[in-house]
N, C-alpha and C positions, 0 to 999 in steps of 0.2 A: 618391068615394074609398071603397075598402072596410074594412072596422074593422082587419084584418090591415096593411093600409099607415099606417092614422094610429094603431094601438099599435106601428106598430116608429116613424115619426116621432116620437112623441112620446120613446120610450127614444132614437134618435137625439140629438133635441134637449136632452135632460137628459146625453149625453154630451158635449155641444159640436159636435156635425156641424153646419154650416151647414145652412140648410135649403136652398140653392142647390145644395148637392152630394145632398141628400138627394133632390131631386126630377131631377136630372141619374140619380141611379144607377137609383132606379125605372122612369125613361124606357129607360134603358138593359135592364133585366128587360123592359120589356114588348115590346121591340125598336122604339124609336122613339117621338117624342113625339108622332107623329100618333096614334097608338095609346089616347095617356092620356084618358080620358073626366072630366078634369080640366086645369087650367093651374097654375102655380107659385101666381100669385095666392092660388088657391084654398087650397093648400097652407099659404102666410104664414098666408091670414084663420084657418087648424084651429091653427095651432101657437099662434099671437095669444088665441085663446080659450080653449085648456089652459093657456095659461101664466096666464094672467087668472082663472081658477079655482085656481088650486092660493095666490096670493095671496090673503088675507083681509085685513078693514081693517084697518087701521094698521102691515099686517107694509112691510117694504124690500122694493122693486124690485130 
């Protein structure tokens, strides 16, 4: 994934977009998902990891 896709995912996700729409609309820029040199998967495990950073101990989920 290149840093320009997982900083608008990230503002994405901090908007509320699914990340299921977020990775359909990419697919769709690049013209098809044969094309992503990625899978959705990969996409959950980036948004799973920012979101797990931006919490610190003891803050709410």
């Amino acid at each position: 994934m290149g840093s320009a896709f997982k900083r608008r995912l990230e503002v994405q996700c901090k908007a509320g977009i699914n990340v299921c729409k977020s990775f359909m609309v990419e697919s769709i820029r690049i013209r098809g998902i044969k094309n992503l040199q990625f899978d959705e998967k990969d996409v959950r495990n980036h948004v799973n990891a920012a979101r797990r950073l931006t919490f610190g101990i003891g803050d709410a989920k």
